[in-house]
N, CA, C and O atoms as CSV, one atom per row, in Angstrom:
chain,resi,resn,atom,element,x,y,z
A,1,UNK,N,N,13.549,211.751,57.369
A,1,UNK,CA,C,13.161,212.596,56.253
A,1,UNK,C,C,13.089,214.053,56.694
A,1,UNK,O,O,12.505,214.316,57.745
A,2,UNK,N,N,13.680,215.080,55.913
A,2,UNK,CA,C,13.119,216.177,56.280
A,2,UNK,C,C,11.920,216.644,55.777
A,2,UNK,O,O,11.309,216.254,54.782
A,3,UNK,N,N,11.599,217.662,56.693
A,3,UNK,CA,C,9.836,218.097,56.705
A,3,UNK,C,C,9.911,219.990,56.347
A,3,UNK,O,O,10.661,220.937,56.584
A,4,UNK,N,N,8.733,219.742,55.712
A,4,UNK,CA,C,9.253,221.351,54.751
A,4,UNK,C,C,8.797,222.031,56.154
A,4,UNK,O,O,8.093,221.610,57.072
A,5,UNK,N,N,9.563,223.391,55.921
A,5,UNK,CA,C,9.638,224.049,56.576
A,5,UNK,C,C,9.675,225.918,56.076
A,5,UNK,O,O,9.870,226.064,54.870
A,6,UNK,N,N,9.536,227.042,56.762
A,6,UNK,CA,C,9.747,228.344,56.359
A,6,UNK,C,C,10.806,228.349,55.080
A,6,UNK,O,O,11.879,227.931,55.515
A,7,UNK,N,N,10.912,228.665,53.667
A,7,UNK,CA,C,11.996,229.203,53.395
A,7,UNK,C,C,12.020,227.771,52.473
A,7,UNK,O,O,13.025,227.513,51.812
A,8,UNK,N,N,11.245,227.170,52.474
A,8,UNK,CA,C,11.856,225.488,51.839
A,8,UNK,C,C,11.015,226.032,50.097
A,8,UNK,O,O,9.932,226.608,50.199
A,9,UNK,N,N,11.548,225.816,48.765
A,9,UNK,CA,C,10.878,225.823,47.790
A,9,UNK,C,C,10.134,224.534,47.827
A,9,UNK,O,O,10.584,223.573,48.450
A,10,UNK,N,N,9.124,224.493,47.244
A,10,UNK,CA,C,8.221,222.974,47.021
A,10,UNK,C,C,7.730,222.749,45.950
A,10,UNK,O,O,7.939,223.522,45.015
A,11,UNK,N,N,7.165,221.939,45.846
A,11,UNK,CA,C,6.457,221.602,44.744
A,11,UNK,C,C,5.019,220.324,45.249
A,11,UNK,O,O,5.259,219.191,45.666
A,12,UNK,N,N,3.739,220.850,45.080
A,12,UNK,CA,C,2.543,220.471,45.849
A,12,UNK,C,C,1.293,220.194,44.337
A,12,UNK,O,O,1.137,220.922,43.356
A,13,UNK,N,N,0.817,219.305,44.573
A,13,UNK,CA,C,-0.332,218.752,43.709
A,13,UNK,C,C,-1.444,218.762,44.718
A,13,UNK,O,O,-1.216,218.448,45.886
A,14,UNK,N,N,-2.604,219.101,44.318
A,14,UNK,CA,C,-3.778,219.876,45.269
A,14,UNK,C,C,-5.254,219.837,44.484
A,14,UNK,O,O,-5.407,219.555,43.295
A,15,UNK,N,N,-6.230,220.163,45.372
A,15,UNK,CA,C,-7.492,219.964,44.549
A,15,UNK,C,C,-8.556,220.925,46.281
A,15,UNK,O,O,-8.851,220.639,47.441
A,16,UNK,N,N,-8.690,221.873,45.483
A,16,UNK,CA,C,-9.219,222.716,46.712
A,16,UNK,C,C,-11.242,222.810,46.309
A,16,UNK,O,O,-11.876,223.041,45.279
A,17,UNK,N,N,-11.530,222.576,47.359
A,17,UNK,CA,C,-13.134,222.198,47.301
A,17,UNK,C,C,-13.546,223.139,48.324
A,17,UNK,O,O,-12.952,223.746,49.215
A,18,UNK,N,N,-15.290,223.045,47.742
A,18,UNK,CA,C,-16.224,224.197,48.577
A,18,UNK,C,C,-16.973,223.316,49.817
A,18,UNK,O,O,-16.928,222.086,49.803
A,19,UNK,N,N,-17.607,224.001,50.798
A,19,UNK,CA,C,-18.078,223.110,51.838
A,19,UNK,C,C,-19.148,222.187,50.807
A,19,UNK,O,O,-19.052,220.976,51.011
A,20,UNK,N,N,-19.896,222.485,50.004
A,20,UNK,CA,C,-20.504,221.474,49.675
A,20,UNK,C,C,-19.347,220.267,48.631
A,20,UNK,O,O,-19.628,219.090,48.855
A,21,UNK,N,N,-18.298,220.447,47.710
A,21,UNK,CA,C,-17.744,219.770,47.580
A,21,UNK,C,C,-16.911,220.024,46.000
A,21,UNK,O,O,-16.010,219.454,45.383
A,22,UNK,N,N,-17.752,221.158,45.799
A,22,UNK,CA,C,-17.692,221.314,44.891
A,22,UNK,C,C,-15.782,221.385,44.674
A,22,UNK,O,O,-14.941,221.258,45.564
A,23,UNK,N,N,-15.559,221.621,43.233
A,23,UNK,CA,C,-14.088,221.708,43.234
A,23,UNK,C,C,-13.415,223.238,42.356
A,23,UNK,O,O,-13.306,223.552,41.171
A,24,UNK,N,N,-13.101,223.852,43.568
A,24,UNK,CA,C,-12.768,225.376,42.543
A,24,UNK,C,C,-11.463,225.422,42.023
A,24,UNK,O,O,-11.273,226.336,41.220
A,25,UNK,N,N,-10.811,224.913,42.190
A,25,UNK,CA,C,-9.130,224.580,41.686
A,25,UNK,C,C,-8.389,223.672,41.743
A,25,UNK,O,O,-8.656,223.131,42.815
A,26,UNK,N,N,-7.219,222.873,41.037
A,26,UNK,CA,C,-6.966,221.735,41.242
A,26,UNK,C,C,-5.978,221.861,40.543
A,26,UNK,O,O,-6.190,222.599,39.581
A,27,UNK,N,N,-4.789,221.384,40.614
A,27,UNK,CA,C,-3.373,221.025,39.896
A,27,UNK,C,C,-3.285,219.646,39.583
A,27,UNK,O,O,-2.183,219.305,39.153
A,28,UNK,N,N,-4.147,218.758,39.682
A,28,UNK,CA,C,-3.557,217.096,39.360
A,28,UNK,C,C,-3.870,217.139,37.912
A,28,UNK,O,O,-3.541,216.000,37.582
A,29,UNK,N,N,-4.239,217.647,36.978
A,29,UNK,CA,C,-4.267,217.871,35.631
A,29,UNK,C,C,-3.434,218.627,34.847
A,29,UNK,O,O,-3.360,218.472,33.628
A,30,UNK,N,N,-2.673,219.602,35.593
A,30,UNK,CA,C,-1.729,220.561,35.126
A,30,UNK,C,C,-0.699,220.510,35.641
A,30,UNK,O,O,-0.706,219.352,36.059
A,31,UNK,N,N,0.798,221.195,36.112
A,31,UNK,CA,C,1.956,221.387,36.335
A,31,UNK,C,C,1.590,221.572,37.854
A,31,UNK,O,O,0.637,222.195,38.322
A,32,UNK,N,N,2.753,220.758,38.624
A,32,UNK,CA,C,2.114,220.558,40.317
A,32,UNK,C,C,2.594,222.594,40.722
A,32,UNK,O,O,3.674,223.092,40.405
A,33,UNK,N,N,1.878,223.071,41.175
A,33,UNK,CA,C,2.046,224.384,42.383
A,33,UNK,C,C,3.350,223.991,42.725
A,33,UNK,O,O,3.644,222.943,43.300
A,34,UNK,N,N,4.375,225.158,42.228
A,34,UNK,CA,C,5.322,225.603,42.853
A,34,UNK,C,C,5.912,227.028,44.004
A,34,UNK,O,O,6.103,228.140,43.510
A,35,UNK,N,N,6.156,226.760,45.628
A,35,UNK,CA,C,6.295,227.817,45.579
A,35,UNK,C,C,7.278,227.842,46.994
A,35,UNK,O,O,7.747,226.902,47.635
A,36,UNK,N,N,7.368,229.112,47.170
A,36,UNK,CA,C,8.564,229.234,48.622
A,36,UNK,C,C,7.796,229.335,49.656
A,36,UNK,O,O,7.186,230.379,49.887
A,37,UNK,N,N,7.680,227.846,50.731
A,37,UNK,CA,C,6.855,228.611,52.092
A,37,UNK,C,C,7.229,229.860,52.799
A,37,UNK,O,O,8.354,229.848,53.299
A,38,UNK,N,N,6.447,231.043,52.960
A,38,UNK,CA,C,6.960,232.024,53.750
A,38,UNK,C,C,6.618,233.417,53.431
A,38,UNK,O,O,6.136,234.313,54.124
A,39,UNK,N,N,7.109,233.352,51.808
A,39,UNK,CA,C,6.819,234.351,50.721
A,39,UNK,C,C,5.726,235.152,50.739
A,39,UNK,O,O,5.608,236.369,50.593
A,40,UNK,N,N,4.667,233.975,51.013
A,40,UNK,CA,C,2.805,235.052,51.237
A,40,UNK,C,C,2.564,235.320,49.778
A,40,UNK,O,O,2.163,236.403,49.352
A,41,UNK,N,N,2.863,234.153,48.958
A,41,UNK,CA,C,2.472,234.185,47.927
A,41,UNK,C,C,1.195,233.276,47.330
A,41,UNK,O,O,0.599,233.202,46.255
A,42,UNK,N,N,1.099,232.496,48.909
A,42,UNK,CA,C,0.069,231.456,48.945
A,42,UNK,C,C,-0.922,231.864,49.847
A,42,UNK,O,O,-0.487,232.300,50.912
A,43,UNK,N,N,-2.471,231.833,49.668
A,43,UNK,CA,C,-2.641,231.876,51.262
A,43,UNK,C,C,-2.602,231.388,52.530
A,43,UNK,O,O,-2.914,230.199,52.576
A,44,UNK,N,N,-2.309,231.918,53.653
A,44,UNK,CA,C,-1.295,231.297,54.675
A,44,UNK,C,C,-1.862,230.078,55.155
A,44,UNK,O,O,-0.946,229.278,55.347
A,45,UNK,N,N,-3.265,229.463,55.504
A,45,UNK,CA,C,-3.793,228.431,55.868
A,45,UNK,C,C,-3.297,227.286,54.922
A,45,UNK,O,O,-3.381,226.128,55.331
A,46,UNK,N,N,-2.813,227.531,53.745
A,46,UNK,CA,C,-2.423,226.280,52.915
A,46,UNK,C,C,-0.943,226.497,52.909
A,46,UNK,O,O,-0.338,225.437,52.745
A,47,UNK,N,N,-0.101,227.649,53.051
A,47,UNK,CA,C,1.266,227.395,53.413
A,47,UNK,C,C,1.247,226.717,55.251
A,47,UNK,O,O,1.811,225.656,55.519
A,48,UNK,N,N,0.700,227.340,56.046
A,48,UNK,CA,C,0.476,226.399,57.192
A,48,UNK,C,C,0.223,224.932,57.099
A,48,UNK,O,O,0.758,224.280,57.995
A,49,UNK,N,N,-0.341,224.386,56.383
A,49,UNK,CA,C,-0.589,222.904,55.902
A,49,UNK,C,C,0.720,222.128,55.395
A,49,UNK,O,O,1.044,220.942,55.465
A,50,UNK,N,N,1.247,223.080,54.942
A,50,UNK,CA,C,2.310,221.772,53.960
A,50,UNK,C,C,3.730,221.910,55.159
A,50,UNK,O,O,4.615,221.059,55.250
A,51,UNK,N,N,3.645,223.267,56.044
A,51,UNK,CA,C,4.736,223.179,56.843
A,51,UNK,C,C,5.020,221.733,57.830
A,51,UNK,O,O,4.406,221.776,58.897
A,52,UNK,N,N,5.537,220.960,57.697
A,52,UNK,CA,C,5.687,219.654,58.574
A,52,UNK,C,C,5.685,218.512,58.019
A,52,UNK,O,O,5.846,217.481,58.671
A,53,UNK,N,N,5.413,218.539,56.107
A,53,UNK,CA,C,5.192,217.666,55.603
A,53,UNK,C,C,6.154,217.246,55.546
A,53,UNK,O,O,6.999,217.824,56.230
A,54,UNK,N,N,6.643,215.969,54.692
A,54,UNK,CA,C,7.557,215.315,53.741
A,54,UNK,C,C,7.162,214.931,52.569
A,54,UNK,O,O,6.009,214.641,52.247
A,55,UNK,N,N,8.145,214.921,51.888
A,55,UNK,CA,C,7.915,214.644,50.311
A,55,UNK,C,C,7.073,213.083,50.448
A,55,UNK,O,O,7.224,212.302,51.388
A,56,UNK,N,N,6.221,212.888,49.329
A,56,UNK,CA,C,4.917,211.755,49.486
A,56,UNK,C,C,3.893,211.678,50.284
A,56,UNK,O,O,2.923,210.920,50.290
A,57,UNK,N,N,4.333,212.886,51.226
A,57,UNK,CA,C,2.552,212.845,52.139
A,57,UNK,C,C,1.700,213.318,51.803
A,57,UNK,O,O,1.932,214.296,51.092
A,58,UNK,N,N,0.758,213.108,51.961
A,58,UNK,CA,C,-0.396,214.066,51.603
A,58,UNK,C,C,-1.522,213.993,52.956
A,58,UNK,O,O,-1.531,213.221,53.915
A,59,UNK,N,N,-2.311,214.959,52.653
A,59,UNK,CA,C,-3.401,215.552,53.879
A,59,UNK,C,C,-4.263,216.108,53.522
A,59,UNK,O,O,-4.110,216.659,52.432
A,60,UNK,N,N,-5.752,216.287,54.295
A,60,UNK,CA,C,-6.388,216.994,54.004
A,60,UNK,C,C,-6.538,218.069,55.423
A,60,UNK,O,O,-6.440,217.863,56.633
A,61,UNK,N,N,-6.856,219.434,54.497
A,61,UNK,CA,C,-7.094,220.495,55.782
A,61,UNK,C,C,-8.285,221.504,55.432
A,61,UNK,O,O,-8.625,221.743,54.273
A,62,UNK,N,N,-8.776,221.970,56.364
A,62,UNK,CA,C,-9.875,222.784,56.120
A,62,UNK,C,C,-9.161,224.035,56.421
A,62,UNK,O,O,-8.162,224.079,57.138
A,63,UNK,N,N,-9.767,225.165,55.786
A,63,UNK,CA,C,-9.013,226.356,56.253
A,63,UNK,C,C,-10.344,227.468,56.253
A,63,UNK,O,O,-11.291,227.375,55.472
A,64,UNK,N,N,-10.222,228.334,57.107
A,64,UNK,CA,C,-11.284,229.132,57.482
A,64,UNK,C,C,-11.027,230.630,56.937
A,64,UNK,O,O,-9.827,230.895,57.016
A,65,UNK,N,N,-11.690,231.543,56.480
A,65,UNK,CA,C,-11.894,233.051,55.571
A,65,UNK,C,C,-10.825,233.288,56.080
A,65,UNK,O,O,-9.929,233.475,55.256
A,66,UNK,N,N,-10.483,233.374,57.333
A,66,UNK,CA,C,-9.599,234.444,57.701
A,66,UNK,C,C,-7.739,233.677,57.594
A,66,UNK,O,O,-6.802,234.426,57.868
A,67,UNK,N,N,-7.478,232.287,57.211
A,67,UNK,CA,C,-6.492,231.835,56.657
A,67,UNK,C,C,-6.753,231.433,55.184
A,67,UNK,O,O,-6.096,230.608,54.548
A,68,UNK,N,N,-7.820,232.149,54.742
A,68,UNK,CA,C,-7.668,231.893,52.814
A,68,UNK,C,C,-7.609,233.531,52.982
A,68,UNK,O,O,-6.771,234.276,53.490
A,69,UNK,N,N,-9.039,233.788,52.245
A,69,UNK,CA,C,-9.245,235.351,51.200
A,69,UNK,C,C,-9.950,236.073,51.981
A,69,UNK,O,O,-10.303,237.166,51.538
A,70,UNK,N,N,-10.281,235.762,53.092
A,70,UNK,CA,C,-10.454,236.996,53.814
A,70,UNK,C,C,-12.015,236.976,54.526
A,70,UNK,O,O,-12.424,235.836,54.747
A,71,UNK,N,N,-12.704,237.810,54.816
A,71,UNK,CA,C,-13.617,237.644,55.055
A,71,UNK,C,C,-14.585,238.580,53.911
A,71,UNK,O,O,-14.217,239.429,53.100
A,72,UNK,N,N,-15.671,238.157,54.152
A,72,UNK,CA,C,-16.474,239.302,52.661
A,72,UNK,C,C,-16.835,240.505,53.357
A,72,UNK,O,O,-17.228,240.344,54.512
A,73,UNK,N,N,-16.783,241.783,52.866
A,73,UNK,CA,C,-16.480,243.209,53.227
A,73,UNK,C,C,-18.002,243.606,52.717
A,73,UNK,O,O,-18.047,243.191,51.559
A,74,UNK,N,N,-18.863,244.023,52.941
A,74,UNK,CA,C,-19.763,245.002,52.302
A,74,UNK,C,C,-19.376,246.350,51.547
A,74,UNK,O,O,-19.793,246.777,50.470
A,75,UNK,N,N,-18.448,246.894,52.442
A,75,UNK,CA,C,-17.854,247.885,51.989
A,75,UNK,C,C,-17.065,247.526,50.490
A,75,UNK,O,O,-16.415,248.450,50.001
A,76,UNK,N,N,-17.101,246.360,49.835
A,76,UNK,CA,C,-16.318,246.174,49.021
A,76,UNK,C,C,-17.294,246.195,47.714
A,76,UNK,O,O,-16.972,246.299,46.530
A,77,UNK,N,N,-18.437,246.080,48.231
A,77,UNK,CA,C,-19.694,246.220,47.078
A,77,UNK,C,C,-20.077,247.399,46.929
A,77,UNK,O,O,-20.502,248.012,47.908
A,78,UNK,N,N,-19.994,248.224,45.190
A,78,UNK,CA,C,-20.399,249.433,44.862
A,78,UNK,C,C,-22.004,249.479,43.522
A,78,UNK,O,O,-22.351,248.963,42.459
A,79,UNK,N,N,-22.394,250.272,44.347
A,79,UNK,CA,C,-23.737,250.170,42.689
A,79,UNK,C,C,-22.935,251.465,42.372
A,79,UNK,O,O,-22.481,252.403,43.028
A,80,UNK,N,N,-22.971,251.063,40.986
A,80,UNK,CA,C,-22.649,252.366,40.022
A,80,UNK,C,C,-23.583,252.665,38.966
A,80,UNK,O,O,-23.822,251.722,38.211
A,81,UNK,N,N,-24.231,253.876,38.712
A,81,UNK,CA,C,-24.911,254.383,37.582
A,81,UNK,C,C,-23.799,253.879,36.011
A,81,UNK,O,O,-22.614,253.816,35.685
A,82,UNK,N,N,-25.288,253.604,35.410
A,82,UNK,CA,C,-24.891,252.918,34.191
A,82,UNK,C,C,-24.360,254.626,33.428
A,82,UNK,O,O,-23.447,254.565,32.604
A,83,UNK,N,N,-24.640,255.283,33.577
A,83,UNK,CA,C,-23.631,256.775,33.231
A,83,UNK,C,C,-22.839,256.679,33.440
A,83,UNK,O,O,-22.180,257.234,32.561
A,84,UNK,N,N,-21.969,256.103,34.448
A,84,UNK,CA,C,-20.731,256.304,35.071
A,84,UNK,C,C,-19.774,254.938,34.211
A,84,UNK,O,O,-18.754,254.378,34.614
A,85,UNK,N,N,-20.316,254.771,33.315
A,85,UNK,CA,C,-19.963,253.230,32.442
A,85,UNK,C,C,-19.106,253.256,31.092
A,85,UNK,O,O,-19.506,254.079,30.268
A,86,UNK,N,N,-18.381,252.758,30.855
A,86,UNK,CA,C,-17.835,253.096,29.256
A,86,UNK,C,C,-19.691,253.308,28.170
A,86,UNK,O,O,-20.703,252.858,28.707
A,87,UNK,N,N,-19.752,253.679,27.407
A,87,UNK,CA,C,-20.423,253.709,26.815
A,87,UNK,C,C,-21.224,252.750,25.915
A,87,UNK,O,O,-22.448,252.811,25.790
A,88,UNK,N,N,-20.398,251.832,25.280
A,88,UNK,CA,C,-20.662,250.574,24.678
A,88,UNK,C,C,-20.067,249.052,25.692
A,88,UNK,O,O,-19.659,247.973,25.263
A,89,UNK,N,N,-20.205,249.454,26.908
A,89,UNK,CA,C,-20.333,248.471,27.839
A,89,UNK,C,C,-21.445,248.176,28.248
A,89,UNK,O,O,-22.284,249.005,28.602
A,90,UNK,N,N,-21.609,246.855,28.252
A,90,UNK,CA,C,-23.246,245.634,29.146
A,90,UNK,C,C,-22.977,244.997,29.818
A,90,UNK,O,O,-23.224,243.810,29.606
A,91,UNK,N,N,-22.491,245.284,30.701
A,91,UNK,CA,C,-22.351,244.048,31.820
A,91,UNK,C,C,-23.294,243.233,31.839
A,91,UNK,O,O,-24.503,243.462,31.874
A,92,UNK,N,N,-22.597,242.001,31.810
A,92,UNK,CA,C,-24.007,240.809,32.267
A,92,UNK,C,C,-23.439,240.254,33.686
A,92,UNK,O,O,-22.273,240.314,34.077
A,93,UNK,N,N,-24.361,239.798,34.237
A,93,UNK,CA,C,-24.382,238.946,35.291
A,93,UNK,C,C,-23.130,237.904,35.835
A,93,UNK,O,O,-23.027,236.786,35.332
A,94,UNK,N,N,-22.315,238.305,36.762
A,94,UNK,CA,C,-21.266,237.381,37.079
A,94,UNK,C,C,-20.339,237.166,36.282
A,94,UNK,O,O,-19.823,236.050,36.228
A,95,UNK,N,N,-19.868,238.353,35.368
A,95,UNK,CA,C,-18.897,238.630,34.113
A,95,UNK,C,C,-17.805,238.889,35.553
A,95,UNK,O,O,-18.228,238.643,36.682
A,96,UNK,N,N,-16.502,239.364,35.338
A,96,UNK,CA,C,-15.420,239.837,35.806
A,96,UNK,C,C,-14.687,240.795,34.873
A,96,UNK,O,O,-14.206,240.603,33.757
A,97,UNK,N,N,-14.752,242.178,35.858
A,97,UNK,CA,C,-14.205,242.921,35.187
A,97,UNK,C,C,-12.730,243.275,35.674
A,97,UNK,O,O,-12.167,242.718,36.617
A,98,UNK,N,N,-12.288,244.108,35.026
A,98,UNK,CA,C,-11.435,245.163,35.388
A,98,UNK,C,C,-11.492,246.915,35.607
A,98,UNK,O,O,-11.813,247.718,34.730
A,99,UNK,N,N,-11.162,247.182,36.758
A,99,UNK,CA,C,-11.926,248.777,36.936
A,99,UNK,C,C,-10.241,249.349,37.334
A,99,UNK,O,O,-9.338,248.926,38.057
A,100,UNK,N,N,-10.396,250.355,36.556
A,100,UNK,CA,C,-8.993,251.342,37.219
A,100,UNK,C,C,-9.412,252.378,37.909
A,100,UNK,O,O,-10.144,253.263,37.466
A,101,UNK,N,N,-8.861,252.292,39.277
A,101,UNK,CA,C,-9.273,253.264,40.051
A,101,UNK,C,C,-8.230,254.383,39.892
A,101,UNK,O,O,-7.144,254.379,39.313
A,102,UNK,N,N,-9.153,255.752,40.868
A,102,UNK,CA,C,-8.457,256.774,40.846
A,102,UNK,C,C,-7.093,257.004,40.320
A,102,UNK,O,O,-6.688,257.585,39.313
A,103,UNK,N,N,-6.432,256.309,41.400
A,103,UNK,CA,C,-5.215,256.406,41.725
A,103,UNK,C,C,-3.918,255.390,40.587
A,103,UNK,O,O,-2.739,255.128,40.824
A,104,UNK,N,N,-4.819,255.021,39.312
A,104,UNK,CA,C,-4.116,254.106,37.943
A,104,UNK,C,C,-4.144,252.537,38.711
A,104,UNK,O,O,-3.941,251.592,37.949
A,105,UNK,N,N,-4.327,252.292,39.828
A,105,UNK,CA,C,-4.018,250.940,39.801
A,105,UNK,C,C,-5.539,250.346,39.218
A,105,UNK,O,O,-6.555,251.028,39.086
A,106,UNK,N,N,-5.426,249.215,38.980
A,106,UNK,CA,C,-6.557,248.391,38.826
A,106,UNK,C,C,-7.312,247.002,39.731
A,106,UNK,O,O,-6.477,246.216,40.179
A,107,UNK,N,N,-8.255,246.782,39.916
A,107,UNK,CA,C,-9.385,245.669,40.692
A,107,UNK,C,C,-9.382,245.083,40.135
A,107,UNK,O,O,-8.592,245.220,39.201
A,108,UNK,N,N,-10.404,243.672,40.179
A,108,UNK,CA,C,-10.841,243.080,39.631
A,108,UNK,C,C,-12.227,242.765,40.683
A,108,UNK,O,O,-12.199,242.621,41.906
A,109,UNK,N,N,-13.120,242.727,39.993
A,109,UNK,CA,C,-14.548,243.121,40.117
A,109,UNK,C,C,-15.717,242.186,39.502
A,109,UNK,O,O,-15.691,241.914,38.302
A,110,UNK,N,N,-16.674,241.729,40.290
A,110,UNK,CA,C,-17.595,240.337,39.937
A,110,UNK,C,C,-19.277,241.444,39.659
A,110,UNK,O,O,-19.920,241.719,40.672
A,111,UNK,N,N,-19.635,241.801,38.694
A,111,UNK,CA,C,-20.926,241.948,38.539
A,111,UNK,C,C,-21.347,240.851,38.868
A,111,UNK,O,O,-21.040,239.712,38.516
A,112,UNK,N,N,-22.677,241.573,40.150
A,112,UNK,CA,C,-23.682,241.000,41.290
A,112,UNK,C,C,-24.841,241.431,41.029
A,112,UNK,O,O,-25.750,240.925,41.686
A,113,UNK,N,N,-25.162,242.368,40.122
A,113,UNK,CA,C,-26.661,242.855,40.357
A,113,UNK,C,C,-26.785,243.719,38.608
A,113,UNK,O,O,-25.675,244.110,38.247
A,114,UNK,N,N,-27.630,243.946,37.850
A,114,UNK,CA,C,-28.048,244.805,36.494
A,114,UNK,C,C,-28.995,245.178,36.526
A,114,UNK,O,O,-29.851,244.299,36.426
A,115,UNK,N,N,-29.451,246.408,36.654
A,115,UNK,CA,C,-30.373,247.212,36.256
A,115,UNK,C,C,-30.627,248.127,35.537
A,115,UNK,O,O,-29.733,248.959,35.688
A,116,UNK,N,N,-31.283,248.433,34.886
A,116,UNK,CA,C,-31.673,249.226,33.615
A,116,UNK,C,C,-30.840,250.838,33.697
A,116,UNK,O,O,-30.282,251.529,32.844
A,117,UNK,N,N,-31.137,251.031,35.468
A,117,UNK,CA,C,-30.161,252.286,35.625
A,117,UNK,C,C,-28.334,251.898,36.565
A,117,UNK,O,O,-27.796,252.921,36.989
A,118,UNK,N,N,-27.881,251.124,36.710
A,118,UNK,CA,C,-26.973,250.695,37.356
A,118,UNK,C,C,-26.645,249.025,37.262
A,118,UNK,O,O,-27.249,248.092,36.732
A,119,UNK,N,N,-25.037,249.148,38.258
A,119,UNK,CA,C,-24.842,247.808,38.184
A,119,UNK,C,C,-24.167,247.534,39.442
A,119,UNK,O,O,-23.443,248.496,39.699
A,120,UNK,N,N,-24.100,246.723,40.246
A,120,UNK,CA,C,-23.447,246.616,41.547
A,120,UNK,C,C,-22.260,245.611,41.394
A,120,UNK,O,O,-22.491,244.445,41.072
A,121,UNK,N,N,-20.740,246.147,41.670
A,121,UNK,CA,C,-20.034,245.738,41.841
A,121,UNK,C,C,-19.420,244.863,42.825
A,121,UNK,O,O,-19.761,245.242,43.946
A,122,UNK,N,N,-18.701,243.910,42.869
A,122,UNK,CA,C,-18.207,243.075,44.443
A,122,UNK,C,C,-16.989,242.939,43.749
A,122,UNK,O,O,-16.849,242.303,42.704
A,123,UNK,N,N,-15.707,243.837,44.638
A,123,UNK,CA,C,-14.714,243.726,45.207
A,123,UNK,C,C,-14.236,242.566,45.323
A,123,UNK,O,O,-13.439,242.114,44.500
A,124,UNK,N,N,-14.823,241.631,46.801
A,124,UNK,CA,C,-14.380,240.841,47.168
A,124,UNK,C,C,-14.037,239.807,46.437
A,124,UNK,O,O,-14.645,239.486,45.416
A,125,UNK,N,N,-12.890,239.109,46.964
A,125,UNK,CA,C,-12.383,237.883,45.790
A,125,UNK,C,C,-13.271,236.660,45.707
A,125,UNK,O,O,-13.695,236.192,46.764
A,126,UNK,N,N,-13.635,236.020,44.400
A,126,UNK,CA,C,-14.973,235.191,44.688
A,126,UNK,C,C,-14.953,234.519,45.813
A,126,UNK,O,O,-16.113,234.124,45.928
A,127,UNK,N,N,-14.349,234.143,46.719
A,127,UNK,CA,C,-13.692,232.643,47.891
A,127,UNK,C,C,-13.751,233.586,48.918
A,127,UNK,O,O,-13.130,233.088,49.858
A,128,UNK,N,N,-14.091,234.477,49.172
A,128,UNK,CA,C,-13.748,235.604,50.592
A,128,UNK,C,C,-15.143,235.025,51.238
A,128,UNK,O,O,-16.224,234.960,50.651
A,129,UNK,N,N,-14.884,234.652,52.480
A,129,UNK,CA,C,-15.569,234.619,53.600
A,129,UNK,C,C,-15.801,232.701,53.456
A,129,UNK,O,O,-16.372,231.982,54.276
A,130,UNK,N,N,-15.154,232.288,52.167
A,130,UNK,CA,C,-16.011,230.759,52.008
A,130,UNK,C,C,-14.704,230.086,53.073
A,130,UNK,O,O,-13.551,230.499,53.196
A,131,UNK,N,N,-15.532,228.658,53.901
A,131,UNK,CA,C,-14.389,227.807,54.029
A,131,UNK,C,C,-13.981,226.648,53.407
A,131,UNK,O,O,-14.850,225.852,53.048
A,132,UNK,N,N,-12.550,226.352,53.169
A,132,UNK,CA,C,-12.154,225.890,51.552
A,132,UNK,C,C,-11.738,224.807,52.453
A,132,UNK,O,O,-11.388,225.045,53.609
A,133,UNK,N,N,-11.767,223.632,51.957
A,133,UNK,CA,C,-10.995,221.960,52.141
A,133,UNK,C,C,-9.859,221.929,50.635
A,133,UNK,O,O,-10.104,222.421,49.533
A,134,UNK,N,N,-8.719,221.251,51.031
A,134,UNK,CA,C,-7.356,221.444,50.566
A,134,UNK,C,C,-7.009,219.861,50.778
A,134,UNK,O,O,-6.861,219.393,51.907
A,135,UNK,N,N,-6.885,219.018,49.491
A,135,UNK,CA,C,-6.303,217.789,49.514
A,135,UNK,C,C,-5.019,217.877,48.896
A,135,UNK,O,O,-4.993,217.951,47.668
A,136,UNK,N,N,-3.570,217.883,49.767
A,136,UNK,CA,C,-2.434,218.630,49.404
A,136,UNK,C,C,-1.488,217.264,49.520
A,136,UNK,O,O,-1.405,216.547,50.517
A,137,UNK,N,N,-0.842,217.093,48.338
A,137,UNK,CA,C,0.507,216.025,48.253
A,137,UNK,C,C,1.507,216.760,48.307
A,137,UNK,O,O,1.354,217.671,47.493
A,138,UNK,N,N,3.143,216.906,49.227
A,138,UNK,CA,C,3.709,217.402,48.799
A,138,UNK,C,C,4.631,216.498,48.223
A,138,UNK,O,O,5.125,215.579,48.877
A,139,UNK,N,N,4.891,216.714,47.014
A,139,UNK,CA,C,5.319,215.974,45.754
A,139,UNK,C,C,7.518,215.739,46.153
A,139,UNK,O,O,8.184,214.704,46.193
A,140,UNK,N,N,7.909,217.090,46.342
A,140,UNK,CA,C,9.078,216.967,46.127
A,140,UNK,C,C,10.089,218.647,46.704
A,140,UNK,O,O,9.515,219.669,46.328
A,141,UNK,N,N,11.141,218.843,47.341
A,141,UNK,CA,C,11.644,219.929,47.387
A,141,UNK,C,C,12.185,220.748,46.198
A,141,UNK,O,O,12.884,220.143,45.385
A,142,UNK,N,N,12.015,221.650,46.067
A,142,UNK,CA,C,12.724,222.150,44.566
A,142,UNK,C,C,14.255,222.596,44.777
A,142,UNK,O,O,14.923,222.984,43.818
C-alpha cells in the first residue's frame, strides 16, 4: 500500500479533543477534511500524523502548542478603554470579535475581561498553548 506522504492530497475524518476530553472539532458528522500534506494549511503536528499512513488506518496522536496554535503570548492580550469602542458596541464576555488594525488588515479577538471603563482583548487563537489529542482515519487519496 502506499503511505501518504509530502505533496499527497487526502482526505481524513477526525475528532480533535482537550486534555480533559472534551471535543473541540470533529468531521465524522460532516464532509471528511480535505487537504495537501505540506501546504501548512493544517497545523503541522496533525499533517505530521497522517504522513506514513494508508488509506483505512487510523491513530491517535497528541500534539503539543508548539505543533498546533502556538503557544499563548501575553503580549497578545490588550485592555482597551470603552472610548476607544464603536459607540453602540457591548461586548459581553467570550463574544469573538473582529478588530481592524492600523494597517486595514483584520484579527480576530476573544473578549476576556468587561468593565464599566474597558475591555481586555486576547489575540491568541482559543487552542494556543492547549495540548490537543487527534483521532485521525485516513479515509482515501484524492
Amino acid at each position: 500500500m502506499t503511505q501518504a506522504k509530502n505533496g499527497d492530497k487526502v482526505k481524513v475524518q477526525y475528532t480533535g479533543k482537550l486534555e480533559d476530553g472534551t471535543v473541540f472539532s470533529s468531521s465524522t458528522r460532516e464532509e471528511p477534511l480535505q487537504f495537501t500534506i505540506g501546504e501548512g494549511h493544517i497545523i503541522p503536528g496533525f499533517e505530521q500524523a497522517v504522513i506514513g499512513m494508508n488509506p483505512g488506518e487510523s491513530k491517535t496522536v497528541q500534539i503539543t502548542p508548539e505543533d498546533a496554535y502556538g503557544p499563548r503570548l501575553d503580549e497578545l492580550i490588550v485592555v482597551v478603554g470603552r472610548e476607544q469602542l464603536p459607540e453602540k458596541m457591548n461586548p459581553a464576555l467570550g463574544e469573538r470579535l473582529q478588530i481592524r488594525q492600523t494597517d486595514g488588515q483584520t484579527i480576530d479577538v476573544t473578549v476576556t475581561d468587561v468593565s464599566p471603563s474597558s475591555v481586555t482583548l486576547d489575540a491568541n487563537h482559543p487552542l494556543a498553548g492547549r495540548d490537543l489529542t487527534f483521532d485521525i482515519r485516513l479515509l482515501e487519496f484524492v
